[in-house]
C-alpha positions in Angstrom: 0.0 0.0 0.0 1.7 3.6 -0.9 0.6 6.3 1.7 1.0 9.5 0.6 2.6 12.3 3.1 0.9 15.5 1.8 1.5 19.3 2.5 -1.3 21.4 1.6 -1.0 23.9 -1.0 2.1 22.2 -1.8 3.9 20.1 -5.0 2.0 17.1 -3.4 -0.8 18.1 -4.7 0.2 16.7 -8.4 1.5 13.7 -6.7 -2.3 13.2 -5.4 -3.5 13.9 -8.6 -1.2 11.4 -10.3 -2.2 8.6 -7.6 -6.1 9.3 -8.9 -4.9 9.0 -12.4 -3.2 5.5 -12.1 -6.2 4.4 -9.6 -3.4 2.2 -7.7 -4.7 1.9 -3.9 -3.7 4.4 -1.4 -3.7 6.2 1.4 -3.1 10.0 2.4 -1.4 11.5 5.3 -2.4 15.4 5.5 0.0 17.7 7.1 -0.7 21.1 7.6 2.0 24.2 6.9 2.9 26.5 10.2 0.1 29.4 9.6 2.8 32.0 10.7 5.9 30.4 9.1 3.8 28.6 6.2 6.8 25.6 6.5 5.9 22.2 6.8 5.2 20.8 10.4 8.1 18.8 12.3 5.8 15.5 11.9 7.2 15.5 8.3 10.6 15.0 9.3 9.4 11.3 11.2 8.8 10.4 8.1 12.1 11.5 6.0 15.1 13.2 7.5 14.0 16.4 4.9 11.2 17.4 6.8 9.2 18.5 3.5 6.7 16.8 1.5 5.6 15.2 -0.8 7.4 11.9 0.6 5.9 8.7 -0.5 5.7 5.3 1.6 5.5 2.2 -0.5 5.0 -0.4 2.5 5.0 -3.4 0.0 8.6 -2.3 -1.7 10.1 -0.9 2.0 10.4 2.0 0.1 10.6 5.8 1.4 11.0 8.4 -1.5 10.8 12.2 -1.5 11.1 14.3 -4.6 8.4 14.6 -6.7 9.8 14.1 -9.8 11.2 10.8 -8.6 8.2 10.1 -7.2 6.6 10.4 -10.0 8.7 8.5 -12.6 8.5 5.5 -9.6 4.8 5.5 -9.8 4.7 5.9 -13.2 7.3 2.6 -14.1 5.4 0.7 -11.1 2.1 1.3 -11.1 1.0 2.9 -14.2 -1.3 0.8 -15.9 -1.5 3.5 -18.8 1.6 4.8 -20.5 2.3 7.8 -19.1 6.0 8.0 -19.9 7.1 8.0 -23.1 9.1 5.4 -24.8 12.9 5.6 -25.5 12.5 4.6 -28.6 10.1 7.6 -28.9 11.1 10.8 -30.9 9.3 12.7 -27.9 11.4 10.9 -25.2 14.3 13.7 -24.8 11.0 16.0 -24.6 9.5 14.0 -21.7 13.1 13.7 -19.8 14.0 17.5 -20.3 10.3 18.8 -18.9 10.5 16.1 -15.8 13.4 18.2 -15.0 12.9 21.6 -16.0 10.1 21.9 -13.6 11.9 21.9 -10.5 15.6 22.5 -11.8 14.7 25.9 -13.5 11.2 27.2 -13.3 10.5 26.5 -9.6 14.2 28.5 -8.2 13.2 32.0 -9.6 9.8 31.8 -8.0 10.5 30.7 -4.8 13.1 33.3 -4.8 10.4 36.1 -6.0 8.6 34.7 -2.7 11.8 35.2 -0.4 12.4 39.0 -2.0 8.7 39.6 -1.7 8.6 38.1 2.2 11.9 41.0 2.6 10.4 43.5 1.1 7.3 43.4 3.8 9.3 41.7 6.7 9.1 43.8 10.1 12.7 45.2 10.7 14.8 47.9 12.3 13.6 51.3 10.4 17.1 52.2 9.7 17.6 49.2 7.9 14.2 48.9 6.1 15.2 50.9 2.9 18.4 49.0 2.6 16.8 45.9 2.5 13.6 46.9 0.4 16.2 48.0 -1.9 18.3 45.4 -2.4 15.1 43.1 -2.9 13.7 45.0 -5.9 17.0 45.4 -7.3 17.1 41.1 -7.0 13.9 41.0 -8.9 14.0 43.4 -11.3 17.2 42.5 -12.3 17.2 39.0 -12.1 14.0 36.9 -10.9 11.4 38.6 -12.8 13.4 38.8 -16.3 14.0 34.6 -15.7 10.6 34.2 -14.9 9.5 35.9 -17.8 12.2 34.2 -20.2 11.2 30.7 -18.9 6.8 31.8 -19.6 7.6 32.6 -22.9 9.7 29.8 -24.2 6.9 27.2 -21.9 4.3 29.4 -23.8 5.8 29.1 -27.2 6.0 25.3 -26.5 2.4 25.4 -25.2 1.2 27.0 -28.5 2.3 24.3 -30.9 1.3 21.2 -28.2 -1.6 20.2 -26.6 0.4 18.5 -24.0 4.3 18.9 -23.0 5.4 15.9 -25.3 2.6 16.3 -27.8 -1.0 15.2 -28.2 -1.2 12.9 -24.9 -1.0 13.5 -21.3 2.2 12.4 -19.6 4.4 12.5 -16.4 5.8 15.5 -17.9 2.6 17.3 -17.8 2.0 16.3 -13.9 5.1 17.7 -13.1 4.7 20.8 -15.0 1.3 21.3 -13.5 2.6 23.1 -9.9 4.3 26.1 -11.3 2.4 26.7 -14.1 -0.7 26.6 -11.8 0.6 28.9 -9.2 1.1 31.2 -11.7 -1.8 31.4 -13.4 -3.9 31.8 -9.9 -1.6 34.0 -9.1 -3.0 36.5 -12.3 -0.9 35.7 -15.0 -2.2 37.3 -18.4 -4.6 35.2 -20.5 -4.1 37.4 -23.1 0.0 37.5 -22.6 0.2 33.6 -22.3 -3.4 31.7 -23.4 -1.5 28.5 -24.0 -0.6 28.3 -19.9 -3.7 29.4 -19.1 -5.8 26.7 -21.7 -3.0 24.1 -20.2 -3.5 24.5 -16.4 -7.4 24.6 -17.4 -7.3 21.5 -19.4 -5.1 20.0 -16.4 -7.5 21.4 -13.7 -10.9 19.9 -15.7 -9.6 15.8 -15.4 -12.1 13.9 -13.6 -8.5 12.8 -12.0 -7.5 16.0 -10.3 -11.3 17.0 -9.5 -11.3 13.7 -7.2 -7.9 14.4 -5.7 -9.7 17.9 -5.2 -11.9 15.9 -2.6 -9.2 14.5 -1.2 -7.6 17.3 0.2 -9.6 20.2 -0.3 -8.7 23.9 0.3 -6.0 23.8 -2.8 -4.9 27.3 -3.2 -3.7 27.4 -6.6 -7.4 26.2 -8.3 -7.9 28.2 -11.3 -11.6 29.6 -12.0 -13.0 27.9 -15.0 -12.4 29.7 -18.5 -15.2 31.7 -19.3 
């Protein structure tokens, strides 16, 4: 049985979601994030040394993995019963291997770092040292987070605009983990009108039967999109 250690309004979330997808047996965990700190409780750390989530328990394997992208690719070669990896033989496979990584090697540091400036920016400090700080922050993301965030949306965009899925016309593990980010951003009022191929993508993610149940299974999800009108 795999028991699922879940964070809310965290990259778990796509874990959950790939669980409903494979309809494998499991079991959920919830965890709930520090309301002042927002970082994950210590009863995450009894379950891996890391102390975040998602962390997956696989008790018929003896197996204890964190990561979601390795969680993912484990489900995926274990339990899928659908292929949602791609083949090596595939011409799509480098596609499938480069966006598994992508998602948390390049689009997720810029953002969590536009969370840290932002967190500075408003953080209660000495008043002599509040326009220093403030400072420093916006010069960070103007001159570095926000131009990477921007490169990294238009080159997923221009992607996005000739695919209906990250490594073509079927949903894969690639898409899963591309989901987070992409999501976050989008509920976090991203322009349609910049970037409609995001927006149809995390829409067209969001609307699987799939995600609506994992929905149910831990409700309160932050980064739910409203439907397109």
């Amino acid at each position: 049985m795999i028991t699922l250690h879940h964070l809310n309004n965290s990259r778990s979330q796509r874990v959950l979601w790939l669980l409903e997808e494979l309809g494998t047996p499991y079991q959920i965990e919830c965890h709930q994030r520090d309301a002042t700190t927002q970082l994950a409780p210590a009863s995450l750390k009894a379950v891996h040394p890391l102390g975040k989530s998602p962390v997956i328990v696989d008790s018929d394997h003896a197996l204890t993995l964190a990561e979601s992208g390795a969680i993912i690719e484990y489900l995926i070669s274990r339990y899928g019963d659908y292929n949602w990896a791609v083949d090596e033989s595939a011409a799509e496979y480098w596609q499938y291997r480069f966006w598994l990584h992508f998602s948390e090697g390049s689009v997720m540091p810029p953002l969590v770092m536009r969370l840290v400036m932002n967190r500075i920016k408003t953080a209660p400090m000495p008043f002599f040292v509040k326009p220093i700080a403030r400072n420093i922050a916006t010069k960070v993301l103007n001159n570095f987070v926000e131009p990477n965030i921007r490169s990294q949306l238009a080159f997923i965009e221009q992607h996005l605009q000739a695919h209906t899925w990250f490594c073509g016309a079927r949903i894969t593990g690639a898409d899963i983990q591309m989901s987070f980010p992409l999501e976050a951003q989008v509920s976090n009022g991203l322009d349609a009108n910049e970037f409609p191929a995001i927006h149809r993508f995390v829409h067209q993610c969001q609307a699987r039967p799939a995600y609506q149940a994992a929905l149910q299974k831990a409700p309160g999800y932050a980064y739910v999109c409203a439907p397109t009108p």
